[in-house]
GUSEDREN-625286 format. One record per atom (N, C-alpha, C): residue in one letter; z, y, x. Coordinates in pm, whole numbers, plus 50000, padded with zeros to 5 digits. Each point is the difference from the previous one (the first is absolute). Layout:
+----+-------+-------+-------+
: aa :    c3 :    c2 :    c1 :
+----+-------+-------+-------+
:  A :     Z :     Y :     X :
...
+----+-------+-------+-------+
//
This chain:
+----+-------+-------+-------+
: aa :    c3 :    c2 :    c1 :
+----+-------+-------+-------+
:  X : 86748 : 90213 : 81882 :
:  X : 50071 : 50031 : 49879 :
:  X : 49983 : 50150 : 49972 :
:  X : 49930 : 50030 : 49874 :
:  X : 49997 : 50136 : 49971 :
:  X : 50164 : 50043 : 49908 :
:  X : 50051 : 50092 : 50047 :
:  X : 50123 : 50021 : 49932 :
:  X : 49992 : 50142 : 49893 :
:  X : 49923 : 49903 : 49876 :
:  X : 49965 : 50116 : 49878 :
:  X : 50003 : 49889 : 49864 :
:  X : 50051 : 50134 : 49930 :
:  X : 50045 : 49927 : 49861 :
:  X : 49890 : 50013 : 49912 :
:  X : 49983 : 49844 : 49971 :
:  X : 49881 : 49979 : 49925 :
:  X : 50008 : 50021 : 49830 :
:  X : 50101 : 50059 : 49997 :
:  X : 50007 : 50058 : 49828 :
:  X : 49964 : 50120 : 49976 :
:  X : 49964 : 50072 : 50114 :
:  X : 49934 : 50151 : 50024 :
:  X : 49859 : 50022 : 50025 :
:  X : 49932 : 50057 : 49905 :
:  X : 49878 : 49950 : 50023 :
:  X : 49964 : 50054 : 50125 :
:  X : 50042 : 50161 : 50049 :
:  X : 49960 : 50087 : 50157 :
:  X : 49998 : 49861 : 50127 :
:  X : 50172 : 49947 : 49996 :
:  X : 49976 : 49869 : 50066 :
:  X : 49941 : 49945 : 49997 :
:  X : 49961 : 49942 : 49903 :
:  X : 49911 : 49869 : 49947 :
:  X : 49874 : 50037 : 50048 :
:  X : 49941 : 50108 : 50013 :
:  X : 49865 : 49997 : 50046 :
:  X : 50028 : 49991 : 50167 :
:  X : 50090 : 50096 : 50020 :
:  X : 50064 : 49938 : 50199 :
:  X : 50004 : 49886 : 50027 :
:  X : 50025 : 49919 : 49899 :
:  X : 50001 : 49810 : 50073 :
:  X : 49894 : 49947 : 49958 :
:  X : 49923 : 50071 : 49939 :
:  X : 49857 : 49967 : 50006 :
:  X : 49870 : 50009 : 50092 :
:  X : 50070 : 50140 : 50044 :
:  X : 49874 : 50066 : 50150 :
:  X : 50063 : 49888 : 50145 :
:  X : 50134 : 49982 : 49984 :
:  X : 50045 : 49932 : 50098 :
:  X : 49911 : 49872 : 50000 :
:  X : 50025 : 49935 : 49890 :
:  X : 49955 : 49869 : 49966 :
:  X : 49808 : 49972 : 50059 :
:  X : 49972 : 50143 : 49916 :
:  X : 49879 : 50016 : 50048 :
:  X : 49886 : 49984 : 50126 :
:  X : 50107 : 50111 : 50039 :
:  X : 49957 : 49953 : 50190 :
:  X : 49983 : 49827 : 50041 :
:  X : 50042 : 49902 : 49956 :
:  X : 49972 : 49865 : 50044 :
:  X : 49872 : 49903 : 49935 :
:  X : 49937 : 50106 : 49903 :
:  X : 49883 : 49922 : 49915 :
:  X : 49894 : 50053 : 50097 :
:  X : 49949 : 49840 : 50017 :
:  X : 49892 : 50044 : 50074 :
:  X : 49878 : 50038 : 49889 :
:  X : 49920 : 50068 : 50109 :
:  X : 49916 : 50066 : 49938 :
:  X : 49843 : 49946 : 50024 :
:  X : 49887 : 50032 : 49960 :
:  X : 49848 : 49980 : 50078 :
:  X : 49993 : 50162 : 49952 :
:  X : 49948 : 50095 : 50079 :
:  X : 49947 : 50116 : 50048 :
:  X : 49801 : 49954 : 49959 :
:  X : 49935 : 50124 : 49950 :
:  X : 49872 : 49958 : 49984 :
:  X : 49984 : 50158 : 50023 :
:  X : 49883 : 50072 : 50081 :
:  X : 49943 : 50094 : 50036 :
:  X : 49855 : 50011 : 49940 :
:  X : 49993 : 50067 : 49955 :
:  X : 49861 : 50058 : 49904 :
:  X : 49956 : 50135 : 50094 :
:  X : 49892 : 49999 : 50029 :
:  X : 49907 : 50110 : 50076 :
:  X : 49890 : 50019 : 49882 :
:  X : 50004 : 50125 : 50008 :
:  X : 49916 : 50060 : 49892 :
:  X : 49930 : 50155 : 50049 :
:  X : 49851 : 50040 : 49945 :
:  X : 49971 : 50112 : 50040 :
:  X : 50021 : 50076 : 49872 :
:  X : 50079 : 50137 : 50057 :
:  X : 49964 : 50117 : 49941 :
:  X : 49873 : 50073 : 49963 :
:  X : 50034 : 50077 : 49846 :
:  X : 49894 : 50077 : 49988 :
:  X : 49934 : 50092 : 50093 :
:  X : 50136 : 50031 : 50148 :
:  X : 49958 : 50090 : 50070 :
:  X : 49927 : 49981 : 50100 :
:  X : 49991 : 49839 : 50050 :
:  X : 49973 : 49870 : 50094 :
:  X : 50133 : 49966 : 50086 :
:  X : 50110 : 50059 : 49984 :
:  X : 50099 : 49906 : 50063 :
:  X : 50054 : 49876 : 49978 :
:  X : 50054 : 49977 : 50073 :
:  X : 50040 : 49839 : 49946 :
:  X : 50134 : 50029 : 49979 :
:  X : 50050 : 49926 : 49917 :
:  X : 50107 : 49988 : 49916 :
:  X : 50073 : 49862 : 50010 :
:  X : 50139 : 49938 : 50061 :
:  X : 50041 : 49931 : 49978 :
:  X : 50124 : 49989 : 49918 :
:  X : 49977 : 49858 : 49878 :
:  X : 50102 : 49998 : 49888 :
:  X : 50084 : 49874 : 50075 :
:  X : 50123 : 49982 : 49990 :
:  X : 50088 : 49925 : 50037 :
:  X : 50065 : 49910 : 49883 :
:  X : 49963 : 49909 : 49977 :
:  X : 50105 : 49957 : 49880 :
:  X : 50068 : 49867 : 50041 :
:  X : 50139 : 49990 : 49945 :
:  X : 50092 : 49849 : 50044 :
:  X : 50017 : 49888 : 49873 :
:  X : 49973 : 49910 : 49996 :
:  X : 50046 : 49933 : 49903 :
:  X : 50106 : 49902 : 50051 :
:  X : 50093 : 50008 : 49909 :
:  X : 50122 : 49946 : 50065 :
:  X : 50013 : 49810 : 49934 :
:  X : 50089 : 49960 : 50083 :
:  X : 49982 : 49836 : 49951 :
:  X : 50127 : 50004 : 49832 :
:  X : 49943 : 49895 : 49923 :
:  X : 50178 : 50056 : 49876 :
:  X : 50080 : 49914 : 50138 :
:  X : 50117 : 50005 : 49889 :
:  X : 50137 : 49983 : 50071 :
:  X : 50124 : 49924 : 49907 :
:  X : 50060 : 49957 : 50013 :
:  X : 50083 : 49965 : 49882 :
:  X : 50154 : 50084 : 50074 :
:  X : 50054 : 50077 : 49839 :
:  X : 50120 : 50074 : 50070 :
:  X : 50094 : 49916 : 49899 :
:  X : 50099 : 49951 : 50011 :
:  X : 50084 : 49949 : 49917 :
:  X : 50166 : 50082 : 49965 :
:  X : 50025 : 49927 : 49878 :
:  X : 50099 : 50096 : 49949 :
:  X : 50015 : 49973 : 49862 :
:  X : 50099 : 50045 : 49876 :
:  X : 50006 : 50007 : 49901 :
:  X : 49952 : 50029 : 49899 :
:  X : 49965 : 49972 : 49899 :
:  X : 49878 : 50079 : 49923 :
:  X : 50032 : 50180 : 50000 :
:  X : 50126 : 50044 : 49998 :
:  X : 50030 : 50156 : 50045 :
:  X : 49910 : 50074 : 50088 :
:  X : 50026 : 49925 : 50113 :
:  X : 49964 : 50001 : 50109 :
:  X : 49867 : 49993 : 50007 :
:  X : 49895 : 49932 : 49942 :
:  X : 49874 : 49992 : 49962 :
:  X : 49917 : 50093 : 49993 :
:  X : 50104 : 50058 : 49863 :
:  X : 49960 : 50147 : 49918 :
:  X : 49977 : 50131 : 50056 :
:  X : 50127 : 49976 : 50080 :
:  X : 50034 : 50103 : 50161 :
:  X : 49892 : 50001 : 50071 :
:  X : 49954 : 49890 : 50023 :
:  X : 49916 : 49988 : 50109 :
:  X : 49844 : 50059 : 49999 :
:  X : 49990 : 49966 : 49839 :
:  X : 49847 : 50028 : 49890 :
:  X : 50011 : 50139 : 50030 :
:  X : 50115 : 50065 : 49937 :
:  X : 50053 : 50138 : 49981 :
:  X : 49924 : 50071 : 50134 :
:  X : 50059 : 49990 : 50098 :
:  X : 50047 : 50039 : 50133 :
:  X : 49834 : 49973 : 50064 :
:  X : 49943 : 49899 : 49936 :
:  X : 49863 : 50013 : 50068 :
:  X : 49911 : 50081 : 49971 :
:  X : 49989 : 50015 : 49831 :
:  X : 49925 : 50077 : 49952 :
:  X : 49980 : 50147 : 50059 :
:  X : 50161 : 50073 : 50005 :
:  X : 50047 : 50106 : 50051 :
:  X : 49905 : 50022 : 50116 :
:  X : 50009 : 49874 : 50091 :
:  X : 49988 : 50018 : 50185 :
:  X : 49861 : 50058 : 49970 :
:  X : 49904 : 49956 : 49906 :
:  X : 49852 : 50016 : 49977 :
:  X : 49941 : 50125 : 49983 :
+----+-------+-------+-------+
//
């Protein structure tokens, strides 16, 4: 139980990172050479969706609060 008020958006993005942590992820590693010849590794996650439920308010909050996190 995260204990934050979801009519605030500062909160609202806190029960989001919480929430966050449980989406699993796939991790993909990109190796690449530099102009200089080093190698370079890019890390990127794509996360699975998720369904968060709630009120259409709550929705908005959620849209809100994600955009922000970005």
């Amino acid at each position: 139980m995260v204990l934050k008020n979801e009519n605030k958006l500062d909160e609202m993005v806190d029960i989001l990172a919480h929430h966050y942590q449980y989406v699993p992820s796939i991790v993909n590693q990109e190796r690449k050479c530099c102009s200089t010849g080093e190698m370079v590794t890019k890390e990127t996650a794509k996360f699975h969706s998720i369904i968060f439920g709630g009120d259409q308010i709550t929705a908005a909050r959620t849209r809100t609060a994600m955009k922000i996190r970005v």
